[in-house]
C-alpha positions in Angstrom: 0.0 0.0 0.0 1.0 3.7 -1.4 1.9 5.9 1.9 1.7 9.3 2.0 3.3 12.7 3.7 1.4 15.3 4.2 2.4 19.2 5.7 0.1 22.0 6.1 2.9 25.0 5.9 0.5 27.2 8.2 2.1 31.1 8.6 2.5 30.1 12.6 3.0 26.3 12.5 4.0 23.6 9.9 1.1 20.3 10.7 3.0 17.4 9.1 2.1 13.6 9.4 2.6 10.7 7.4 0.0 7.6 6.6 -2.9 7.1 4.1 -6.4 8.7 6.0 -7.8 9.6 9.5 -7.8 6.3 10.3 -4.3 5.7 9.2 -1.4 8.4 10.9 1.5 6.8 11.2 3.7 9.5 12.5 2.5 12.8 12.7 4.6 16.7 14.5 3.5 20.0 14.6 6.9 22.6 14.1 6.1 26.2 14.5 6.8 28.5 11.6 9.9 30.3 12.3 12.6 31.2 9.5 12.4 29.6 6.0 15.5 27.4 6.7 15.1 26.1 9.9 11.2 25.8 9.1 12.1 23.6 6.4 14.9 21.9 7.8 12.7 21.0 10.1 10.3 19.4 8.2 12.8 17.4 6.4 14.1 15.8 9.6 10.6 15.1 10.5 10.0 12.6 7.1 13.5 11.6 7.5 12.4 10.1 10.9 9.1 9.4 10.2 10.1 6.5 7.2 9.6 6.5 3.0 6.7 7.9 1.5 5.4 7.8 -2.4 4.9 11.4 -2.5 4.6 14.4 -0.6 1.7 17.0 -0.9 1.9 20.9 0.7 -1.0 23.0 1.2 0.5 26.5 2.3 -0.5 29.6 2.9 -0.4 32.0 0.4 -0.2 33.4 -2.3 1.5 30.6 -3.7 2.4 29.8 -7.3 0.5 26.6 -8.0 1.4 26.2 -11.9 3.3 23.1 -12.6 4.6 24.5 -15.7 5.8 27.8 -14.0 8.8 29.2 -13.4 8.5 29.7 -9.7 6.3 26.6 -9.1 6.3 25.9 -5.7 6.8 29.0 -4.1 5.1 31.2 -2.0 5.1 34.7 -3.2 3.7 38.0 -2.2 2.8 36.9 1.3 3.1 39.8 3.6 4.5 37.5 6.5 8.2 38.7 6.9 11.0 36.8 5.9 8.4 34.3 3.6 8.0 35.9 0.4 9.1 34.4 -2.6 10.4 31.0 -0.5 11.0 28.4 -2.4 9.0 25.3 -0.5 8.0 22.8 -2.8 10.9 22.2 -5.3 13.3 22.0 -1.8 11.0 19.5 0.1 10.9 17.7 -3.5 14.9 17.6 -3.8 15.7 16.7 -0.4 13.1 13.9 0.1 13.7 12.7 -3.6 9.8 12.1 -3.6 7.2 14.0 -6.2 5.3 16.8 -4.7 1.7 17.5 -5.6 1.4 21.5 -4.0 -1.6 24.1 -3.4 -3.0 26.7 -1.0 -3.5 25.3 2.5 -7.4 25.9 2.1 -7.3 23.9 -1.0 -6.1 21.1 0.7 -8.2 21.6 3.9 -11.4 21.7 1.5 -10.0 18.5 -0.5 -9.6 17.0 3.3 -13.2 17.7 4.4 -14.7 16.4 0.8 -13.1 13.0 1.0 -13.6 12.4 4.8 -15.3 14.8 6.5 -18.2 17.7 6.2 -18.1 18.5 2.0 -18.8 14.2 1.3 -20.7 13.8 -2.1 -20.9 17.7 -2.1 -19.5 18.6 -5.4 -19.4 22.7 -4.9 -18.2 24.0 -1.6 -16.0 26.2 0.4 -13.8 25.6 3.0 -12.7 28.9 4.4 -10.5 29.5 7.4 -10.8 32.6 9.8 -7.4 32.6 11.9 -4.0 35.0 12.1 -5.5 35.5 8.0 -8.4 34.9 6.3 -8.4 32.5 3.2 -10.2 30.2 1.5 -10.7 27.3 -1.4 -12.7 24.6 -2.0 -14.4 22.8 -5.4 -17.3 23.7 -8.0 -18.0 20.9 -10.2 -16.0 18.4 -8.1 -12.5 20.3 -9.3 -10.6 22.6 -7.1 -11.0 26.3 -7.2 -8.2 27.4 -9.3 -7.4 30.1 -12.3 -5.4 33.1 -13.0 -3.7 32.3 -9.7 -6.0 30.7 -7.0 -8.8 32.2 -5.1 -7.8 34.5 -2.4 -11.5 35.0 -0.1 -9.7 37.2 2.5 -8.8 39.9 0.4 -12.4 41.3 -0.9 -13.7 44.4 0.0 -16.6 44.5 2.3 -18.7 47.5 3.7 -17.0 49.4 6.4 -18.9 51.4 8.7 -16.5 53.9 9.7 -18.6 55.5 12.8 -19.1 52.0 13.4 -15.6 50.9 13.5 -13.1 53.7 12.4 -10.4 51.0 12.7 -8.3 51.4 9.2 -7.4 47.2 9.1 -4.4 45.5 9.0 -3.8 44.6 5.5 -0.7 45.6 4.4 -1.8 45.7 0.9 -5.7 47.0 1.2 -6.1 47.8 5.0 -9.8 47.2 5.7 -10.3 44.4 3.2 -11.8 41.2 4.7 -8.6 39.4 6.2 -7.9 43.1 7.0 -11.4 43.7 9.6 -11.4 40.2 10.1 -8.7 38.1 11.0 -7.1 37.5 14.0 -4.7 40.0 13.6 -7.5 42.9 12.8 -9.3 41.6 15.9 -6.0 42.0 18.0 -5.2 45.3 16.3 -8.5 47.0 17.0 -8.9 45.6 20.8 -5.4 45.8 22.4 -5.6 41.7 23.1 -5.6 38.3 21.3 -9.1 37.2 20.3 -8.2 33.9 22.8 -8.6 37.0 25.6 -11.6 39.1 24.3 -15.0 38.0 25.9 -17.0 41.5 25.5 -20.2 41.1 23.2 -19.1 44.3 21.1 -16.2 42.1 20.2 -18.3 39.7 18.4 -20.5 41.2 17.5 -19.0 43.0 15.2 -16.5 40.2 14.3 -19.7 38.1 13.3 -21.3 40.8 10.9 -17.8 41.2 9.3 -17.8 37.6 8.4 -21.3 37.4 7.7 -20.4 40.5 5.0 -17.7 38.1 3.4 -20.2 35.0 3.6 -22.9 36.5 1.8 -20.5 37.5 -1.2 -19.3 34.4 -1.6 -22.5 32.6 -1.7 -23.9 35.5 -4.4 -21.0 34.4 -6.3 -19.9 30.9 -6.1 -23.7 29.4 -4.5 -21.9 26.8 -2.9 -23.8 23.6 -1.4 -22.1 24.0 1.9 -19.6 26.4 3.7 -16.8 25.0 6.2 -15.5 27.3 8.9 -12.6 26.7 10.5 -9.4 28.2 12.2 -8.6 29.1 15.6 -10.9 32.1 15.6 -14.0 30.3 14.7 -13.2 28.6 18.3 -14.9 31.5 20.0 -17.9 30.7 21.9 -21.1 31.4 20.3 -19.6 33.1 17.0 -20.8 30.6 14.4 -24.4 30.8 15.9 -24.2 34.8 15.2 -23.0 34.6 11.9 -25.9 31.6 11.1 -28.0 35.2 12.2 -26.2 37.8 10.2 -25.8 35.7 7.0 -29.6 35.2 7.1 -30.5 39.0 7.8 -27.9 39.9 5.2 -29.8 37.8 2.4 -32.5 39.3 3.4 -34.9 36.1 1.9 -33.5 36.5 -1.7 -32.0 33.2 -1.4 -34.9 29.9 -1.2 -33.3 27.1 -0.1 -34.0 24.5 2.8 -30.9 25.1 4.2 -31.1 28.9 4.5 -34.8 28.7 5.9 -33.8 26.0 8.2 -31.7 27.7 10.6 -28.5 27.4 8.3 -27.0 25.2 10.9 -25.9 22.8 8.3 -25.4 25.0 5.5 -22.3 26.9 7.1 -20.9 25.0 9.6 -17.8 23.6 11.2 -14.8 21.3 10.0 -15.7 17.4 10.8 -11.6 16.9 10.4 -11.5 19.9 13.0 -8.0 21.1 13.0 -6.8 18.3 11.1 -8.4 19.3 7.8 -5.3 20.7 5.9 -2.4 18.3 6.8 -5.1 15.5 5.8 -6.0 17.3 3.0 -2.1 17.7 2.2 -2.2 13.7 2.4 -5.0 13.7 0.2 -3.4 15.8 -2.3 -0.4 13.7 -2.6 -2.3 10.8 -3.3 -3.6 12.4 -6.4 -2.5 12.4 -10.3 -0.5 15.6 -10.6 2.3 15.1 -8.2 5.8 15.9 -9.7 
């Protein structure tokens, strides 16, 4: 039997594990995301350790250049995490493993993760989005990952911003108050002095849920996926997910008919069955696939 590595190359940790499926982790470490050498290094000496595998895939953050017949395949470009743009990641893993190397966006993967084992099963359109230190987000439409000029980036459209409301400017380095810039967990820590993990005032998430809920209800205008998948560490909060079930449903505002809007939406945007496992088991997933090189 064909076994598989896996690393979800996360902007604050690296998730890496080897083995076939949930069911089926052989060896699995988490290394927090430091330098680009020693990050990498790192993860090398894990799969050294952790025994042989067929192939390798990455789901990183972004942007990444996904293009097997480009250039600067492998790499992650424009990131605004310092020290990480332009780092080469997959053609390095691929050389010093000696394995092929299937590579995409770490929501990518996480979405390819919860559609072959978890909340997106027999859904053919979907989104998996992750609210966390960013905002990003993949998933399929017609049982194909969401790809195309580059790849989809989720946290970086524009949503209202009440500015009497919230006269925080965002944290975006490239569009300050763009989604990932109101919304993240950076934003939130920006605009309230503290980590979200610390923030337990109702004004807090409030606001945090109608920011999402703004995002949300673009993306289902656009892409009218079958089910959205929420995860990352700020979706742990208590209570958020039921407020933005509320807000998406104000927002549409009845436009939208459909049993799972007019049924309380629990099961229409909802959280990760994989939990925080989604990505590296997604990463698994996409080495299994056709398309590693």
């Amino acid at each position: 039997m064909s076994v598989f590595g896996g690393i979800e190359a996360g902007g604050t940790k690296w998730r890496c594990a080897v083995g076939t499926g949930p069911d089926d982790v052989r060896a699995a470490e988490t290394i927090p995301t430091t330098t680009p050498a020693e990050t990498i290094d790192r993860t090398v000496e894990f799969f050294e350790r952790a025994g042989r595998v067929d192939a390798v895939g990455i789901g990183s953050f972004g942007p990444v250049d996904r293009d097997a017949e480009s250039p600067t395949w492998g790499q992650i470009t424009t990131t605004p995490k310092p020290g990480w743009a332009h780092t080469v990641v997959g053609p390095e893993i691929r050389r010093r493993l000696s394995v092929p190397v299937a590579f995409d966006t770490d929501v990518n993967a996480a979405a390819l993760g919860e559609h072959r084992w978890g909340a997106a099963q027999g859904l053919d359109t979907f989104c998996y989005i992750t609210v966390g230190t960013g905002i990003g987000g993949g998933g399929m439409a017609g049982g194909k990952l969401l790809h195309g000029l580059v790849h989809p980036e989720f946290g970086h459209v524009r949503i209202p911003h009440d500015l009497d409301r919230d006269p925080f400017p965002g944290v975006c380095p490239y569009h300050g108050d763009c989604w990932e810039g109101l919304a993240s967990g950076r934003a939130i820590e920006g605009r309230w002095g503290r980590p979200a993990t610390e923030l337990i005032d109702e004004a807090v998430w409030e606001l945090e849920a109608h920011y999402l809920a703004l995002g949300l209800v673009s993306v289902i205008g656009i892409l009218s996926p079958q089910r959205i998948i929420l995860g990352g560490g700020v979706m742990t909060a208590p209570g958020l997910l039921k407020r933005i079930h509320r807000d998406v449903k104000d927002l549409l505002g009845g436009y939208v008919e459909s049993p799972a809007v007019d049924q309380g939406m629990a099961g229409y945007i909802t959280a990760p069955s994989l939990g925080s496992q989604s990505g590296v088991l997604g990463a698994i997933a996409l080495a299994s696939m056709d398309g590693a090189t």
